[in-house]
C-alpha positions in Angstrom: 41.3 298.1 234.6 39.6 301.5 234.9 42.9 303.2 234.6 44.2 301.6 231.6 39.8 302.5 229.9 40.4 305.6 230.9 44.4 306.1 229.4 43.1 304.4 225.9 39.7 306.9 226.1 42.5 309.8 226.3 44.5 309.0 223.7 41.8 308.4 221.4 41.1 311.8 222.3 44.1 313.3 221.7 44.2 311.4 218.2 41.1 312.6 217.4 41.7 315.9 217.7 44.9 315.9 215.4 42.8 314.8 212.7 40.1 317.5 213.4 43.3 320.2 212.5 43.8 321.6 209.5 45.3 319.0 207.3 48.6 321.1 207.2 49.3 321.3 210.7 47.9 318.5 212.0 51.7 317.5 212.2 51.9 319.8 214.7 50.7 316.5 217.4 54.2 314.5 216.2 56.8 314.9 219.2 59.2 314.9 216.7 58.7 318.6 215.9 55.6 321.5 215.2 54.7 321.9 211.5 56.1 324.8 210.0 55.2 326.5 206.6 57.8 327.2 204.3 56.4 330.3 201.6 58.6 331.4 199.2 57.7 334.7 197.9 58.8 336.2 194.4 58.9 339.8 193.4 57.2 338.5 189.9 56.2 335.0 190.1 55.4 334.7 186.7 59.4 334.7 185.8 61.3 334.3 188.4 59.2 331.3 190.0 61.2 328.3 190.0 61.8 325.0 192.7 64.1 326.2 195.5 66.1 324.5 198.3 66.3 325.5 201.7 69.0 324.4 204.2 68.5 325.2 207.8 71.4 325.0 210.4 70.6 324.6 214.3 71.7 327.1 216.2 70.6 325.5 219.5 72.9 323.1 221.7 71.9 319.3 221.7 69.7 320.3 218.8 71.1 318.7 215.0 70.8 320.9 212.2 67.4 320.4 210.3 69.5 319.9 207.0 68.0 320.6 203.3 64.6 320.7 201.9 63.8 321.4 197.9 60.6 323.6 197.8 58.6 323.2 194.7 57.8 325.5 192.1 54.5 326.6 193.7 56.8 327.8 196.8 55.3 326.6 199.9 55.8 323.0 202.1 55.1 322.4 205.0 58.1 321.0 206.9 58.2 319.7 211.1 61.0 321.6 212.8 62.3 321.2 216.9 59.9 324.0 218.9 62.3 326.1 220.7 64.9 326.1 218.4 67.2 328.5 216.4 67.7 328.3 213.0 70.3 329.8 210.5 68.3 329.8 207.4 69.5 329.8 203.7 67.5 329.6 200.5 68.7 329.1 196.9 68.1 327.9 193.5 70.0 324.3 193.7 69.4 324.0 189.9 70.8 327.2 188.9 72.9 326.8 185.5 76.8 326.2 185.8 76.7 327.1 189.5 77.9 324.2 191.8 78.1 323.9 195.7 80.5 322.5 198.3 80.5 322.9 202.1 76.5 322.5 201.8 76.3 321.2 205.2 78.9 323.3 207.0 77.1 326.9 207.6 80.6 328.9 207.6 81.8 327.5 204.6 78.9 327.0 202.3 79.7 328.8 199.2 78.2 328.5 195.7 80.6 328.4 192.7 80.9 328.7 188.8 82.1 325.6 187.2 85.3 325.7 186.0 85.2 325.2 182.4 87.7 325.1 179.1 87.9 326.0 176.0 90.0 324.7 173.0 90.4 328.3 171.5 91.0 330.2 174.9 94.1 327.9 175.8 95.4 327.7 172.3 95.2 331.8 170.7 94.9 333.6 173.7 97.7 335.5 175.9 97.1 335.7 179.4 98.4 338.1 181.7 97.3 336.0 184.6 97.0 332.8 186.0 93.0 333.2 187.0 90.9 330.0 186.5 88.1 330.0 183.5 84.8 329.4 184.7 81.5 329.3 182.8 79.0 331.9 183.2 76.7 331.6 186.1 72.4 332.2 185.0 70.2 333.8 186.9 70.8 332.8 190.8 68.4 333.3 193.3 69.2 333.7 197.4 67.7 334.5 200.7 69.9 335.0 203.6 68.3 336.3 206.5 70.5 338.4 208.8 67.6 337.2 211.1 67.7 333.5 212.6 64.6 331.7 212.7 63.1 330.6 216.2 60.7 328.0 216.3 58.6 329.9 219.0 54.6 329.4 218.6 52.4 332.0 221.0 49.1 332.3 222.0 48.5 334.7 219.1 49.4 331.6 216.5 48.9 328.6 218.8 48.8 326.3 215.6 50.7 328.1 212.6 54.1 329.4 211.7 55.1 330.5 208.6 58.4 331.0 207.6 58.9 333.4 204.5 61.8 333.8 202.1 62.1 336.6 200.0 64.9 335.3 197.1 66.8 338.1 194.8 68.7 337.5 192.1 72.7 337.3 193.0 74.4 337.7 189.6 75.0 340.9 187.9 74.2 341.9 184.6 77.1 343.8 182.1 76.4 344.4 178.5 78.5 344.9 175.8 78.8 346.8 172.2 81.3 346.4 170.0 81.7 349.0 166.8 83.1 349.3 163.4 82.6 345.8 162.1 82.9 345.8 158.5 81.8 342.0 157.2 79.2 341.7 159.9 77.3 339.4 158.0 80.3 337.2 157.5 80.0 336.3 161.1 78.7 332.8 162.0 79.3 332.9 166.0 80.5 335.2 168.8 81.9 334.7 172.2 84.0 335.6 174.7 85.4 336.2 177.9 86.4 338.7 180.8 89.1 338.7 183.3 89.1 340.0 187.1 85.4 338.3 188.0 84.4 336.4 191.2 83.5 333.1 190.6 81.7 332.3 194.1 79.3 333.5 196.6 79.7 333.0 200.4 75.9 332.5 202.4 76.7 333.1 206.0 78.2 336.4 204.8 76.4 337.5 201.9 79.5 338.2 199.9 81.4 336.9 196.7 85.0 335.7 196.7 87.6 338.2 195.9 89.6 335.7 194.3 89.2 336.8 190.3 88.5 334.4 187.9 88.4 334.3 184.0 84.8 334.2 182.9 83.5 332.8 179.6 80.3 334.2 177.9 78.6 333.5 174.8 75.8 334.2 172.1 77.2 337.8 171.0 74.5 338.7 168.4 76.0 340.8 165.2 74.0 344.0 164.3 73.9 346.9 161.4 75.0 346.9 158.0 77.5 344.8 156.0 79.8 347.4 155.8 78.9 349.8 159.6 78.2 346.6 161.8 79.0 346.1 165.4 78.5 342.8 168.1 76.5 343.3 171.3 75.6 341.2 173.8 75.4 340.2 177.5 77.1 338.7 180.5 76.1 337.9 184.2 78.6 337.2 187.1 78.7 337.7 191.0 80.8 340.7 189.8 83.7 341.9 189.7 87.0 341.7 192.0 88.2 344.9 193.5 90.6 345.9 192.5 89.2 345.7 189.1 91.4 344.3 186.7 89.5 343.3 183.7 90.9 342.1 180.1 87.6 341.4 177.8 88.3 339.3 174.2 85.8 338.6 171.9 86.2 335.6 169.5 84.6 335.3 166.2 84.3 332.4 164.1 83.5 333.4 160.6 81.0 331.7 158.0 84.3 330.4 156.1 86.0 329.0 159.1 88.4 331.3 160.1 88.7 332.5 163.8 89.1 336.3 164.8 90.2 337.6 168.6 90.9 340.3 169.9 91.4 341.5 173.5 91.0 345.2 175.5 91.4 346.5 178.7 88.2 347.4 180.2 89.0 348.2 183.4 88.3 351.8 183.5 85.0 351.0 182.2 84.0 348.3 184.4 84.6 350.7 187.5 83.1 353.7 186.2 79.3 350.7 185.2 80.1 349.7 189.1 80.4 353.0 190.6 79.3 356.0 188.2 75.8 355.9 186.4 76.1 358.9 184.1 79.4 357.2 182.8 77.8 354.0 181.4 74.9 356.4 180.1 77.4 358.3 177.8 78.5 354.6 176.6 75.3 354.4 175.0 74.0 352.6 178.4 76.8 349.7 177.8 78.6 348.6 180.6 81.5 347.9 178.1 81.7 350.3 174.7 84.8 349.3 172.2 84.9 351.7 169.4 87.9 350.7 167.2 89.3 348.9 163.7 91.5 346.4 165.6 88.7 344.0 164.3 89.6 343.4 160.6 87.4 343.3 157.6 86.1 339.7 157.8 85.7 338.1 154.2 82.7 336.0 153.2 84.7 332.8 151.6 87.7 331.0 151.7 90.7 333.0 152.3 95.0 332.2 152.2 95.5 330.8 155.4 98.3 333.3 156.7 96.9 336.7 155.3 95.3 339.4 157.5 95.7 341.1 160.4 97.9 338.6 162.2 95.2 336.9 164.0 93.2 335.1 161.9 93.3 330.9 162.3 91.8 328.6 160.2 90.2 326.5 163.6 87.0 325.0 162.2 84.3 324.4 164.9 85.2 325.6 168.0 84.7 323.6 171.7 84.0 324.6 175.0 83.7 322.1 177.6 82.3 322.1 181.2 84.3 320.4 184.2 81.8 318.6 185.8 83.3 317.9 189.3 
């Protein structure tokens, strides 16, 4: 009877002194694992703050992987992880826009991707010189992949707390765009467009995108200037481009009385030297991509003969664009 007073009064004990912990490690007492800290930290909070995910891979034999974890905007949680353990750790905007996942839960495989996307116009006006797949344009996407593994290893130094701390950076690449001698700029109701020769996916375990090339469409050109001296710029973002760089770039316009306008130039010279050779892109006005021709004609302000023009002007109405959801 003594020895069963004296098991309960240690218990009770040992209980009690979990709840005297700080509240956020008084996990730290489950057997099931010691409470770790998650912190994500952002290089300015006030934009690029957003709810991440985590996925953690065991490294460790007879240990399962930990698995996923979606970290809230605020950017910390505290999560209970196996002491002794190695972790491969990745971290990564799951809601990112038009940027899908597969092989989540395989740690060699796990790749994010564009989604493959299609448009009406694209398919129907526009030569290719290529098989490549059309994808949408990936948003701002933010990882951390630690060349580092994570051991779960607490010391006498920090008997009771372990923080883990990702650093996230935006993945896609910014490329801008100018487009001059546009006479009828105000006749323009919409611009878009697309680029060929860019990666549509980014491998974790190695840090590095696919050197398959994709098609790439972008939107929201914005028209500029005068009536008569106008020109379109704008803005893309990809995981970059495919070496070696091969890059077609069409815009399409869709004009205030219907009509649709494309045109298409090879910009590879110009991609490589944005990619490779600063002073370059800084004679280009600072555009990655700088067109500066009249292959783009004079774009009327009402109804014209279906027929007349340069050769590629199509009465289209509202264009479409879809997403492939997969």
């Amino acid at each position: 009877m003594k020895k069963i007073l004296y098991a309960l009064l240690i218990i009770t004990l040992f209980a009690g002194a979990c709840k005297n912990k700080d509240l956020d490690y008084e996990d730290n007492c489950d057997p099931a694992g010691r409470a770790v800290k998650i912190v994500i930290n952002w290089d300015d909070p006030v934009k690029e703050a957003r709810p991440m995910r985590i996925n953690l891979f065991s490294l460790s034999e007879g240990i399962a992987d930990y698995g996923r974890e979606d970290i809230p905007k605020s950017g910390t949680k505290i999560i209970r992880l196996t002491e002794g353990c190695c972790y491969l750790p990745f971290c990564y905007d799951y809601n990112a826009t038009n940027i899908y996942f597969r092989n989540e839960m395989e740690h060699e495989l796990f790749e994010a991707y564009c989604a493959p996307a299609s448009r009406a116009t694209y398919n129907k006006y526009v030569t290719r010189d290529n098989d490549e797949e059309t994808v949408a344009e990936p948003q701002d996407f933010y990882v951390h992949c630690p060349e580092q593994t994570f051991d779960v290893e607490f010391t006498s130094e920090n008997p009771d707390t372990l923080v883990f701390n990702f650093y996230p950076k935006n993945t896609v690449r910014k490329f801008t765009y100018c487009i001059k001698n546009i006479v009828g700029i105000d006749n323009i109701k919409e611009v878009r467009g697309d680029i060929s020769g860019m990666s549509s996916s980014f491998h974790f375990k190695s840090r590095v995108i696919s050197n398959t090339p994709s098609t790439m469409y972008f939107k929201n050109g914005v028209t500029r200037g005068t009536n008569t001296d106008g020109y379109i710029e704008g803005e893309f973002y990809t995981f970059g481009p495919v070496e070696p760089y091969h890059n077609i770039f069409t815009i399409e316009i869709l004009a205030t009385n219907g009509k649709y306008y494309i045109e298409s130039w090879n910009v590879s010279d110009q991609i490589t030297e944005s990619m490779n050779d600063r002073e370059a892109k800084i004679e280009r006005d600072g555009y990655d991509i700088l067109i500066v021709d009249d292959k783009i004609p004079e774009i009327p302000p009402g109804p014209d003969d279906e027929g007349e023009g340069s050769g590629f002007e199509i009465g289209v109405g509202e264009w479409d664009e879809v997403i492939i959801n997969l």
